[in-house]
C-alpha positions in Angstrom: -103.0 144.6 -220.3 -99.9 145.0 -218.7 -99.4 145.2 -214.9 -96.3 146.0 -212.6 -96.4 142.2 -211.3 -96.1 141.4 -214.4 -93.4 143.4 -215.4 -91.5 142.3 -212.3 -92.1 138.4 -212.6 -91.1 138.6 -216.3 -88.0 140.5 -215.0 -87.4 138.2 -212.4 -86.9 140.8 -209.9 -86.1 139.2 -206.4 -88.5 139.8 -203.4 -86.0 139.0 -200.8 -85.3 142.2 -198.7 -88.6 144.0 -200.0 -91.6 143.5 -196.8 -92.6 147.2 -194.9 -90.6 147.9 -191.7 -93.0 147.6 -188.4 -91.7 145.9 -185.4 -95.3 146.4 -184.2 -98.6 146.6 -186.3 -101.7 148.3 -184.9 -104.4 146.8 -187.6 -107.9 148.2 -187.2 -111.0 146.8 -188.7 -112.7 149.2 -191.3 -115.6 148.0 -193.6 -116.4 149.9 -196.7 -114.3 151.7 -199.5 -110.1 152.7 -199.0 -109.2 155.1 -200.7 -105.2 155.8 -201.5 -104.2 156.7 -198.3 -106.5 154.6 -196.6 -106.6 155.9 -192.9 -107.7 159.2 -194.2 -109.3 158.0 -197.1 -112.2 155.8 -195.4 -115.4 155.7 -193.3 -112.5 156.5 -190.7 -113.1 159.6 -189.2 -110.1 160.7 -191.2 -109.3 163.2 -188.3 -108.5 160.0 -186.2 -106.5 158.7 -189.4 -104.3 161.5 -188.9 -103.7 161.0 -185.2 -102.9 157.9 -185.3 -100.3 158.4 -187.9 -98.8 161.1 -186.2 -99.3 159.5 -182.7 -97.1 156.0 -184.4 -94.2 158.1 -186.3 -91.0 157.0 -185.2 -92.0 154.6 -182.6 -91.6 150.9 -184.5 -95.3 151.0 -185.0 -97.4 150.8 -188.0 -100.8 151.2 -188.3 -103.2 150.0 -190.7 -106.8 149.2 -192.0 -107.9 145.7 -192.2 -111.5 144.1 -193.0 -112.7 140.7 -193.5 -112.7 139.2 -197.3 -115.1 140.4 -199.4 -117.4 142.5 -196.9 -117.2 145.9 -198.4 -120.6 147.1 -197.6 -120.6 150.9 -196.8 -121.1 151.1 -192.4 -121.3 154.5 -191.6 -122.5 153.0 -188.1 -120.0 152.8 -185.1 -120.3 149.1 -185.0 -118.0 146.8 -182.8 -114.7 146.7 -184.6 -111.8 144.2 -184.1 -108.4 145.7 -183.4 -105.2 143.8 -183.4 -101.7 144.5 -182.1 -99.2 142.1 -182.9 -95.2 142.5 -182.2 -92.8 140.6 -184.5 -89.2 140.7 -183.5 -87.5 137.8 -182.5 -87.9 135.6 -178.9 -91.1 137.7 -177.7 -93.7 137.7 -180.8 -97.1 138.4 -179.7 -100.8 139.6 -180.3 -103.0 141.1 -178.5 -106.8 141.9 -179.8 -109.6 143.5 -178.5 -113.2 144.7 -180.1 -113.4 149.2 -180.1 -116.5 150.7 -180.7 -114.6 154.1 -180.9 -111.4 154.2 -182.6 -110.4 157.7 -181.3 -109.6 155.3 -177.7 -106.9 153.7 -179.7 -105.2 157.2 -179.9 -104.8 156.9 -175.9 -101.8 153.9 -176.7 -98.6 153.9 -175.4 -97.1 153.9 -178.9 -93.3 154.2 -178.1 -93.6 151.4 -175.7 -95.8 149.2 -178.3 -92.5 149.7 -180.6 -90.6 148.5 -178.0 -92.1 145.1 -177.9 -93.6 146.0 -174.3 -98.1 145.6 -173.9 -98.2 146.1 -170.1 -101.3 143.3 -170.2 -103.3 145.4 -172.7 -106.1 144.2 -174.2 -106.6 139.7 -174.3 -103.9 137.7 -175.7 -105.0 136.1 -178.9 -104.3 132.5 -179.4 -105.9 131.4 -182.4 -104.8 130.4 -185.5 -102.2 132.5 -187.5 -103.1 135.5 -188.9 -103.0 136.2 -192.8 -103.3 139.8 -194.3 -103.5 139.8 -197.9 -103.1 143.8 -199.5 -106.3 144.2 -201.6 -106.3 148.5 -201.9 -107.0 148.4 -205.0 -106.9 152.7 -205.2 -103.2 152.1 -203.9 -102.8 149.7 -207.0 -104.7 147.7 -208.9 -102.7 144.8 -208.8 -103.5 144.4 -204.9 -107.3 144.2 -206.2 -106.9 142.3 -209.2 -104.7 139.8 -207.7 -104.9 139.9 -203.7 -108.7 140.4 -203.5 -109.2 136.5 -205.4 -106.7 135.0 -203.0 -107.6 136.5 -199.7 -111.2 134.7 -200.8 -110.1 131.7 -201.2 -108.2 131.4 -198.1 -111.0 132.6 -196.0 -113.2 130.2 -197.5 -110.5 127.3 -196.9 -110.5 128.3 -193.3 -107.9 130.5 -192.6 -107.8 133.4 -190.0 -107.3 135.6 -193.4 -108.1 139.7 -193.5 -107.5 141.8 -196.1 -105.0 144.8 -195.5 -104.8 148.5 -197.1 -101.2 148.7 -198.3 -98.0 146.5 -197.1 -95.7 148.4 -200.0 -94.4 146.2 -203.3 -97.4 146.1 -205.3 -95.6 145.2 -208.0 -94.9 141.5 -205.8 -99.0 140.8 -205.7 -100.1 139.0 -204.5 -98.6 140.1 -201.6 -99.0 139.2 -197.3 -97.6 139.3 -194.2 -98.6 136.3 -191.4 -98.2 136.9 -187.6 -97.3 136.4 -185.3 -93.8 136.2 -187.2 -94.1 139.4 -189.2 -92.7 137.4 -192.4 -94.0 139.0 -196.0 -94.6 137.1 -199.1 -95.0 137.8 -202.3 -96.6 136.6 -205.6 -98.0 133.8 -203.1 -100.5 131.6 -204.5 -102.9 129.4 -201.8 -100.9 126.5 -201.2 -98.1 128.8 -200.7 -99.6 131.0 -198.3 -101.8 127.6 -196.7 -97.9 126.2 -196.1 -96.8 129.0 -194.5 -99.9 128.9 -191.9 -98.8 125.8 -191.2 -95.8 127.1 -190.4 -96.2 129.2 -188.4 -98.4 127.0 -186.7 -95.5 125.1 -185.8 -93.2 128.1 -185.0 -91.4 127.8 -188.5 -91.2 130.2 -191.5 -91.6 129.1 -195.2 -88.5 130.7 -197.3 -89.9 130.2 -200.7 -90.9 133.5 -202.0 -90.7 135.2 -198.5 -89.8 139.1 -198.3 -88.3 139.4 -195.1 -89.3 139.9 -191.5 -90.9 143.4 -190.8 -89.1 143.9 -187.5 -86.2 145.1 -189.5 -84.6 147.0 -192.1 -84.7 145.8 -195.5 -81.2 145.0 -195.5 -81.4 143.3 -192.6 -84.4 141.6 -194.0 -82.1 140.2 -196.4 -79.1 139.3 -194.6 -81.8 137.5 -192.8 -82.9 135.7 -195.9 -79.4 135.0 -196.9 -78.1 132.9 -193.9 -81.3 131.2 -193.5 -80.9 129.7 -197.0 -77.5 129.2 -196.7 -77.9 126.9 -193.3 -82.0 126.1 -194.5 -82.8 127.5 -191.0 -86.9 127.6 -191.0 -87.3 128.0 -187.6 -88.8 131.5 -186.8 -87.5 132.7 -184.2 -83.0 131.0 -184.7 -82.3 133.9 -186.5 -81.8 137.4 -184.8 -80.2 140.8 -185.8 -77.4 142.1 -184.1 -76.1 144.7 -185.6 -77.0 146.4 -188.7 -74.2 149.5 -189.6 -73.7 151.3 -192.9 -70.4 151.5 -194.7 -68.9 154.2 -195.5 -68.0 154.7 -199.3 -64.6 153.8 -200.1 -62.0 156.1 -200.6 -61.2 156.5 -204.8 -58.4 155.1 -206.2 -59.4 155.0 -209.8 -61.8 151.8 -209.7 -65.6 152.2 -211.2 -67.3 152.9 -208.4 -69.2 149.3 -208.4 -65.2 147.3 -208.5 -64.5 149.6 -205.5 -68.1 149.1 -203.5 -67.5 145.0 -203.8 -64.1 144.3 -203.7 -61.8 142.0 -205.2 -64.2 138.9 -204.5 -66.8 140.7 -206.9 -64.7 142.4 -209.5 -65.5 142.3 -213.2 -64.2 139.0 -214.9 -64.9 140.6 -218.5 -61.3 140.5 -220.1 -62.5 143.0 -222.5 -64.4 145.3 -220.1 -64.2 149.1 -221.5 -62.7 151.5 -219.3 -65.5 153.2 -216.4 -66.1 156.3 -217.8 -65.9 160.1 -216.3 -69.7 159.7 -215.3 -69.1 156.1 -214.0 -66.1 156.9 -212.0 -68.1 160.4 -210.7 -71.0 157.6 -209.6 -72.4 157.7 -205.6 -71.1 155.0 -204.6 -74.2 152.4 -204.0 -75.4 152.2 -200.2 -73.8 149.6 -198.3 -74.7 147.8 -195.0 -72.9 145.4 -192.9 -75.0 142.9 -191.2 -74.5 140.7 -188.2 -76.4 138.2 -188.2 -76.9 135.6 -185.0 -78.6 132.6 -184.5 -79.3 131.0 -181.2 -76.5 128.0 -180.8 -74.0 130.6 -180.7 -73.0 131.4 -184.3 -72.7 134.3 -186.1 -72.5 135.6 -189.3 -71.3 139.1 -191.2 -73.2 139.8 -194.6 -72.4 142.2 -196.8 -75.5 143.9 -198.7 -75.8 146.8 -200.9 -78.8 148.6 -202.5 -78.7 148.3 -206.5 -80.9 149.4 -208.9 -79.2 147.4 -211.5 -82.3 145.5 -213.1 -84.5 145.4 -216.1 -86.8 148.5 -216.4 -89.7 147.8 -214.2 -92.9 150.2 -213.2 -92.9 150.4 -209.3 -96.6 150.1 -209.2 -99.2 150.2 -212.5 -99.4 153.8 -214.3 -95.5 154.9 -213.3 -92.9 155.6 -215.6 -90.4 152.7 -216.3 -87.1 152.5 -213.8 -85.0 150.2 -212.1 -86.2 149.3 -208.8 -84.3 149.5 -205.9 -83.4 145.8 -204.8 -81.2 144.6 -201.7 -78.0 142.3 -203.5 -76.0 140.0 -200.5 -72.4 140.4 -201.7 -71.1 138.3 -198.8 -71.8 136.0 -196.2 -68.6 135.6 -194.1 -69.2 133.3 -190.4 -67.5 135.3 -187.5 -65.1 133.1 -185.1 
């Protein structure tokens, strides 16, 4: 049977640019069943579910349900529950963790100063291994079940400080994780994949095969990200920072297909037999377009150039949806600033 990862790996659709936005996660142990939208869809008091989302919207911080692999037994109890906060942007990473018999005590957080990278001394400072959270909701998609569920297993039983999470967004990349305390997403990871970037993180370095990008940002600056790391093989985690990240505006027309116009002359069509753009093509919205300025910590700096395309072989976003292009994050440029 066919699956969205499938789909996508047979359409080689790149995962660079892809991971959920969060410069801070709030991840709270739940036993027992998700459902699709897991914080109200759980042995959660789903009442508390909605708090908390409203309590984190627009404040950097994202919340989700976590559990250990495999124990799904239903707990209707209010037994001890682990709790995790972990910020991810560059120079200050941390976690904090704590143990909650009541869950409706997280809704007394200081969410807008969590997003901010700021923990005032809250909770104990957790300095074990790195954390891996493998999406296994398999309501959400059954890819995450099918695929993360297996591999979540395995690295628990391996060792690793490995959870399963309710839903990190690109199901169609399982199996997909994020690790902390970096914030760095992968995707169709295997367990030597995801054991070598434990390591690396162990050793305050990021592993760039198959990584999504760094939740602290934007997904295009996630990529821009990406693009100069592989370009200078920069694995350290924290090198790389984000200075700037500004939208272009859409150029003005001047009779070029709106793609010729979007990337310039460095990216122009080379077909010497290329049709003339049509009414339609030239009437197109121009694609989205972001310039990134990208620093790293000796002092250089970079400006990238990335646009949003959906330019790519008919894909399903996640299992049962209609076929479409996905939207994917292209680097046009990667120019080094004086």
């Amino acid at each position: 049977m066919s699956t969205c990862a499938t789909a996508s790996r047979e359409a080689a659709e790149p995962v660079a640019g892809t991971s959920a936005t969060a410069r801070t996660w709030l991840l709270i142990e739940q036993t027992g069943p998700w459902g699709t939208e897991a914080l109200t869809e759980s042995h959660l008091d789903p009442r508390i579910g909605r708090a908390l989302e409203a309590a984190a919207e627009n404040t950097g911080v994202r919340v989700a349900l976590v559990r250990r692999p495999g124990r799904h037994a239903d707990c209707h109890g209010a037994p001890a529950r682990r709790a995790f906060l972990a910020h991810t942007a560059p120079d200050r990473p941390w976690i904090r963790t704590t143990s909650v018999t009541d869950p409706a005590a997280l809704l007394h957080l200081d969410f807008a100063r969590l997003g901010a990278g700021e923990h005032g001394g809250l909770w104990d400072p957790y300095d074990g291994e790195p954390l891996v959270f493998v999406c296994t909701n398999g309501k959400r998609d059954r890819c995450c079940a099918v695929l993360g569920r297996p591999l979540a297993s395995e690295l628990a039983d391996s060792g690793a400080e490995a959870w399963e999470v309710t839903h990190i967004g690109g199901h169609r990349f399982s199996p997909t994780l994020f690790v902390l305390p970096y914030g760095y997403a992968y995707g169709r990871a295997s367990a030597p994949l995801v054991k070598e970037a434990v390591a690396s993180a162990r050793d305050g370095r990021i592993l760039l095969d198959h990584c999504r990008g760094r939740s602290a940002w934007e997904r295009p600056a996630q990529a821009a990200d990406l693009a100069v790391r592989e370009l200078i093989r920069e694995d350290r985690a924290d090198a790389i920072d984000i200075v700037r990240c500004e939208s272009v505006p859409p150029p003005v027309s001047s009779g070029k297909g709106a793609n010729e116009a979007a990337e310039g002359p460095r990216h122009k069509d080379t077909s010497a037999t290329a049709p003339a753009p049509s009414t339609a093509a030239r009437n197109e919205v121009p694609a989205p377009t972001w310039a990134v300025t990208v620093a790293h910590r000796d002092g250089r700096c970079w400006l990238v150039t990335v646009q949003q395309r959906a330019d790519g072989t008919p894909a399903p976003v996640s299992c049962g949806s209609p076929l479409g292009r996905p939207a994917r994050m292209a680097v046009l440029s990667v120019r080094p600033l004086g």
